[in-house]
C-alpha positions in Angstrom: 128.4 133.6 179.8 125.3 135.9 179.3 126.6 139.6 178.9 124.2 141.3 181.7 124.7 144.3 180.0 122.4 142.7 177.3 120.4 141.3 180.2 119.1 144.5 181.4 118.6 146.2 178.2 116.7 143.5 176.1 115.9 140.8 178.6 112.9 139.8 176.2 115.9 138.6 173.6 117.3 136.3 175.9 113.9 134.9 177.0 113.0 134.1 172.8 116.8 132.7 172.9 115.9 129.8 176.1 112.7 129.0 174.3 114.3 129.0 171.1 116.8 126.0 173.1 113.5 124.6 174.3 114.9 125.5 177.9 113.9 127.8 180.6 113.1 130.9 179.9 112.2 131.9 183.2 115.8 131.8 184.2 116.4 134.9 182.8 113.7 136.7 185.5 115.9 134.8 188.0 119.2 136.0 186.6 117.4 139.9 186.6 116.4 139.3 190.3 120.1 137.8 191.2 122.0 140.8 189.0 119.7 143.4 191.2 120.4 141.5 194.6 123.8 141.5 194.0 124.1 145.4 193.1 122.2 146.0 196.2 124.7 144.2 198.4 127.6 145.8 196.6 126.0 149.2 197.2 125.7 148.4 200.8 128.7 147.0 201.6 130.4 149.9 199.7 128.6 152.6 201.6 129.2 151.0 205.5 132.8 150.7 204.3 133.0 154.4 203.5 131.6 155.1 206.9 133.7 152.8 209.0 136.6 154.6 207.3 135.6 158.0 208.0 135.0 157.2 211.4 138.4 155.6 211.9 139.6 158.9 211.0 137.4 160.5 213.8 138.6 158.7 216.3 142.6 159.5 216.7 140.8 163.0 217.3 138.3 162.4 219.8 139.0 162.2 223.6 137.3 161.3 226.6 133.5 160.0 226.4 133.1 161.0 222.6 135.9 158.9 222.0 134.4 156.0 223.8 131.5 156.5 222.0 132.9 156.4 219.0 134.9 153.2 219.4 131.5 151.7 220.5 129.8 152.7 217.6 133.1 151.3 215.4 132.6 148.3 216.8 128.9 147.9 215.6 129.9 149.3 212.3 132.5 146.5 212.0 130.0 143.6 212.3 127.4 145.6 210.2 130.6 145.9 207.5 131.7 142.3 208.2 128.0 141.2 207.8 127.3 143.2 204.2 130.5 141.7 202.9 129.3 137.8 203.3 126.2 139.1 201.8 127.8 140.1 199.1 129.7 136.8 198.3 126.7 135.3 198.5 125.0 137.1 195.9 128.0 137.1 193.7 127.8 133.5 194.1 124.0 133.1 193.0 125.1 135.3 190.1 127.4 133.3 189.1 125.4 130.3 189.2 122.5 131.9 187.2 125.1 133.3 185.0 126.7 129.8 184.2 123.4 127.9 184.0 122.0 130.2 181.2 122.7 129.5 177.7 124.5 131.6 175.2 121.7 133.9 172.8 121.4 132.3 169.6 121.2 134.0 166.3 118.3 135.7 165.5 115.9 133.5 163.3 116.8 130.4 164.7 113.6 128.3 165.0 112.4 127.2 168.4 112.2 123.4 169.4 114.6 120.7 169.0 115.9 118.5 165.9 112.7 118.3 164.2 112.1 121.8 164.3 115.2 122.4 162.3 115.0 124.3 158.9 116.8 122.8 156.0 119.3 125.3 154.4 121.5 123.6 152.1 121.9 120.0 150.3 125.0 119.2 148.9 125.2 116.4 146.7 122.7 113.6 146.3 122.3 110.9 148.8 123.0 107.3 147.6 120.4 104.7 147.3 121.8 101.8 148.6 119.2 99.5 147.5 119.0 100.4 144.2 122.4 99.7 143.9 122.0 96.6 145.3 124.4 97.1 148.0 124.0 96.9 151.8 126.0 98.7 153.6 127.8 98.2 157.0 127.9 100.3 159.6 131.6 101.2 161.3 131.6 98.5 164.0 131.0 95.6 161.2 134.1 97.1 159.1 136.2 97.6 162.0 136.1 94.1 162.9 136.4 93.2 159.2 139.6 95.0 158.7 141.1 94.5 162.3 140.6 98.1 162.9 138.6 98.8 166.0 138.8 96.3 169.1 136.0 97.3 171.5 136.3 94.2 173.8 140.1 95.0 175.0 138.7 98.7 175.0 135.8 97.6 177.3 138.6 95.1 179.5 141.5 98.1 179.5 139.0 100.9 180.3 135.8 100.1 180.8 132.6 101.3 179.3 132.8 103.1 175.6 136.5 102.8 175.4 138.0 101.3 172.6 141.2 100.6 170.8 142.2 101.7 167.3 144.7 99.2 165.6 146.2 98.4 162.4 144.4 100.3 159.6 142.2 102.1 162.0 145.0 103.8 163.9 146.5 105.0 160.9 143.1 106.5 159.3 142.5 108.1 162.4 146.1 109.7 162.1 145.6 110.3 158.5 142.3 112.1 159.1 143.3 114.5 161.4 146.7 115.4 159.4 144.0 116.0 156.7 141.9 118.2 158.8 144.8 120.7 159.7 146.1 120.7 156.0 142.5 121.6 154.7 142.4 124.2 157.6 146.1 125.4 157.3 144.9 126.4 153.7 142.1 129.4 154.8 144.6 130.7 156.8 144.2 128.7 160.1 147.3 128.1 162.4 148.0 124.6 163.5 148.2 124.0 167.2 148.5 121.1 169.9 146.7 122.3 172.4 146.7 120.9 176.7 144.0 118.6 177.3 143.9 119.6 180.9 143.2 123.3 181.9 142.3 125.6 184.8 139.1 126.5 186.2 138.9 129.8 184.6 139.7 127.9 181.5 136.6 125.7 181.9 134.7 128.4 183.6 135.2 131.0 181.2 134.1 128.2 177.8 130.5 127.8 180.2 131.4 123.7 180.4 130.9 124.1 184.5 127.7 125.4 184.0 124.8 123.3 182.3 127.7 121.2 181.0 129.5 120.4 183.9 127.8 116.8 184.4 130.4 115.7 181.8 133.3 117.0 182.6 136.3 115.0 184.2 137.8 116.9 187.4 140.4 116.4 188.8 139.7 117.9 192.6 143.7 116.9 194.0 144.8 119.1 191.0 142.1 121.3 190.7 142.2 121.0 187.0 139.8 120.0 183.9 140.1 117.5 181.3 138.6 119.2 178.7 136.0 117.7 176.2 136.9 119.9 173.4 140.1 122.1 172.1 137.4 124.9 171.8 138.1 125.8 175.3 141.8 125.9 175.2 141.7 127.9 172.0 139.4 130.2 173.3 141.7 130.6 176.5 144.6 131.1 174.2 143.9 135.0 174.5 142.7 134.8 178.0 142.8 138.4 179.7 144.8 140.1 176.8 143.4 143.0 175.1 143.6 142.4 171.4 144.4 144.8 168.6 141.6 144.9 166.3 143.6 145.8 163.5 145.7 141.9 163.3 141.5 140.6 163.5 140.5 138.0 162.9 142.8 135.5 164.2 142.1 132.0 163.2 143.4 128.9 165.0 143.3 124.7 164.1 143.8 123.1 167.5 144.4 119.2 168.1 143.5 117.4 171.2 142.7 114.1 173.1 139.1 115.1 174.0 137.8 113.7 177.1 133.7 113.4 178.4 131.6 112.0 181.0 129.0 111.1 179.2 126.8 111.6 182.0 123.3 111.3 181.5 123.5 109.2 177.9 123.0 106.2 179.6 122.1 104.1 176.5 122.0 106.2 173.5 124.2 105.5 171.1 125.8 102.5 173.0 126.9 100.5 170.0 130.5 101.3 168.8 132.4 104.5 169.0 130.0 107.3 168.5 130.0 108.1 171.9 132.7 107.8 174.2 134.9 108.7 177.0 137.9 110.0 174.7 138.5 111.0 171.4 140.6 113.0 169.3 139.9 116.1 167.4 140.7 119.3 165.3 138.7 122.4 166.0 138.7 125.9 164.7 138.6 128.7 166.0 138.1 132.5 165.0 139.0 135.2 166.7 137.1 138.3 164.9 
């Protein structure tokens, strides 16, 4: 979520970050005009609830036809007070929802556009030339039928659409990978965790996946709780409202989770196989620093 702090300072940074994304940059001006509505309303309701008070302390001492008035006038104030208040949650609410729809500032030097605008910084290793080597290779849906290790069809009959089964040798590469994933991160230092698939709405909230994201997310409105797409958002929740000591910084964290998305708005892109789908599993890491 945008730090507004940064918003009122060096607006013009957050405007090159949205272009940068290749989204809106004139949600920023809207987020100024919201963050300026909403200190207004504070300021208003802050000041008629000062008054209201003071008057409540005039009137135990008044008597009589000033005391009448008074009680007259605290009724006005009250609707005035009651008034300023809803306007209040209202702007807090369009601030919120400005808030959530902007995207986090990139790094400075980050190119504007979208994938074919991106600048090539490293190559490692040297691709293979198939053809040369007169070798055609598969693609994962071919070997996973070849080696009995991916049954879309029962995925598709169980579940529906991009679901899918692992079996056999698939199942236990899938296992095998992630083991691998928290070994390799174990070794820099990163501390293994399982981490809950289904969260709060602060959780979500506080990650920014009910904002532009929230399309894709699985709710669960009886519970009031979030299936969440990635163990990013638990991990980051981890340290939710705790004040850490800079001193034991960074703190670094491998989480596992069943990873769970929408998918809303991919209606056919990447349809074949398992590249995109409802559920998966996956390590993430993440630094506290």
């Amino acid at each position: 979520m945008i730090d507004l702090r940064l918003l009122r300072t060096d607006p013009e940074r957050v405007r090159a970050s949205q272009r940068a994304r290749g989204e809106d940059p004139t949600l920023v001006d809207a987020l100024l005009s919201a963050d300026e509505a909403r200190r207004a309303a504070v300021s208003r309701f802050d000041t008629l609830r000062n008054e209201q008070k003071l008057l409540g302390k005039q009137i135990p001492k008044a008597a009589g036809e000033e005391r009448a008035a008074l009680l007259e006038q605290a009724k006005k104030l009250a609707d005035e007070v009651k008034a300023a208040e809803a306007e209040q949650h209202a702007a807090d609410a369009d601030l919120k929802r400005y808030q959530l729809a902007l995207s986090n500032v990139v790094v400075d030097g980050v190119p504007e556009g979208g994938e074919d605008d991106f600048v090539l910084l490293e190559t490692v290793g040297t691709p293979r030339d198939f053809a040369a080597d007169g070798f055609e290779p598969r693609d994962h849906v071919e070997l996973g039928k070849l080696l009995g290790a991916i049954d879309l069809e029962r995925g598709a009959k169980v579940g529906g659409a991009r679901q899918y089964y692992l079996t056999g040798v698939g199942a236990l590469l899938e296992i095998a990978l992630l083991n691998m994933a928290m070994a390799q991160a174990g070794k820099y230092g990163f501390i293994p965790m399982i981490t809950p698939s289904l969260v709060k709405p602060e959780a979500m909230e506080g990650t920014g996946f009910l904002g532009q994201a929230a399309e894709n997310v699985y709710h669960l409105a009886e519970d009031d709780m979030y299936l969440v797409g990635t163990s990013e958002v638990p991990l980051a929740a981890y340290h939710m409202d705790e004040i850490l000591d800079a001193a034991k910084l960074p703190l670094r964290y491998a989480g596992y989770s069943s990873c769970y998305r929408r998918e809303a708005g991919s209606y056919g892109k990447d349809t074949r196989g398992i590249i995109r789908v409802h559920q998966f599993e996956k390590v993430e890491m993440f630094s506290y620093v």
